[in-house]
C-alpha positions as CSV (number, residue, x, y, z in Angstrom):
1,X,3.0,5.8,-13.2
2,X,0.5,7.4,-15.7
3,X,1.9,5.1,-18.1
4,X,1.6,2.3,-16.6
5,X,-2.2,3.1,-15.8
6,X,-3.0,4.7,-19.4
7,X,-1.8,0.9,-20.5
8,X,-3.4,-1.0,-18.0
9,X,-7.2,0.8,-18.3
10,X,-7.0,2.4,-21.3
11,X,-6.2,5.8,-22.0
12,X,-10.3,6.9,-22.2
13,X,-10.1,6.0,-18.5
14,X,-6.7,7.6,-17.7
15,X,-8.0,10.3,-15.3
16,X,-10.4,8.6,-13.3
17,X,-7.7,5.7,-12.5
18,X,-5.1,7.8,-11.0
19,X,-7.7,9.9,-9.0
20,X,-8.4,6.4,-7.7
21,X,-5.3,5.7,-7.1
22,X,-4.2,8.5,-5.5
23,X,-7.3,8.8,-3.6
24,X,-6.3,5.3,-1.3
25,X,-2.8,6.4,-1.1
26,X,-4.2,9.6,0.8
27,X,-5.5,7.3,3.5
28,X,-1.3,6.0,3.9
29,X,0.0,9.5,3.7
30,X,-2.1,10.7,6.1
31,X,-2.2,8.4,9.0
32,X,1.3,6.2,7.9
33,X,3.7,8.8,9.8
34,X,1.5,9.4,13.1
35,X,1.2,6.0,13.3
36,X,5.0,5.4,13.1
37,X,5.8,7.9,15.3
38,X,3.2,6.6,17.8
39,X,5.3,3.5,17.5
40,X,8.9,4.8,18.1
41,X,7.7,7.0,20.7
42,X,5.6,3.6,22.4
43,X,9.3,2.0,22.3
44,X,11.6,4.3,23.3
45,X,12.2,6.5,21.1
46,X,15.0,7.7,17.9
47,X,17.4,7.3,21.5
48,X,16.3,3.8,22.2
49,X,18.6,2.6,18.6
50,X,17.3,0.6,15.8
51,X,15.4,-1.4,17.8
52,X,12.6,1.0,18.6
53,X,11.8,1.0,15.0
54,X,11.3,-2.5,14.4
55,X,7.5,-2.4,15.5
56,X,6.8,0.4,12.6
57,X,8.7,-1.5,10.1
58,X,6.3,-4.6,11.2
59,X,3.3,-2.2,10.7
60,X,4.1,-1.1,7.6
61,X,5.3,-4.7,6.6
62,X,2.1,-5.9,7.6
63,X,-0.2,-3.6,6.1
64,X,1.7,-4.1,2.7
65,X,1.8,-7.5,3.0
66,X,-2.3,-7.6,3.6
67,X,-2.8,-5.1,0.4
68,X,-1.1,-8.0,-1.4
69,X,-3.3,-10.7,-0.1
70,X,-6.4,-8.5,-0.7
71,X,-5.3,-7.8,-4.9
72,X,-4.0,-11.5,-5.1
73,X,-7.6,-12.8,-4.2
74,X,-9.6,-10.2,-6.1
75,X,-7.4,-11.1,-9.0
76,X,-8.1,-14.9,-8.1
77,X,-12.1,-14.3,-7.8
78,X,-12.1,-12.9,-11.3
79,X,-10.0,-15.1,-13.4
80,X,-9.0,-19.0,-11.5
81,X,-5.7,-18.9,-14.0
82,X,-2.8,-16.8,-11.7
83,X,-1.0,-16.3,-14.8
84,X,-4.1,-14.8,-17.6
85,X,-4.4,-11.6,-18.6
86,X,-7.1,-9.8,-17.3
């Protein structure tokens, strides 16, 4: 992962990317597992079989598939060509 970062932004700003980074992943780590076990518990449980895990996988589904939507239209607001280099 630093790799890819130290390519992307440059290695001057190296450091203060991943603290980014890993500063909004804190937000998933932290609340991501409550929240799933809120959900299994809310359908029946680890007894009630795969189904009762569905609604986390949604949420998580979900939530990823937003993130997406919210980079593909700050990438679309800065540059109107999907394919440039930024």
């Amino acid at each position: 992962m630093p790799t890819v970062v130290g390519n992307v932004f440059g290695s001057a700003r190296v450091a203060m990317a991943m603290s980014m980074i890993l500063t909004g992943w804190a937000g998933g780590y932290l609340m991501g597992a409550p929240i799933a076990g809120y959900l299994l518990e809310a359908y029946g449980g680890a007894d009630a079989g795969l189904q009762a895990y569905r609604p986390a996988m949604f949420y998580a589904g979900s939530l990823a598939l937003a993130s997406a939507g919210m980079v593909a239209t700050v990438r679309l607001r800065k540059n109107r060509s999907p394919w440039a280099r930024l």
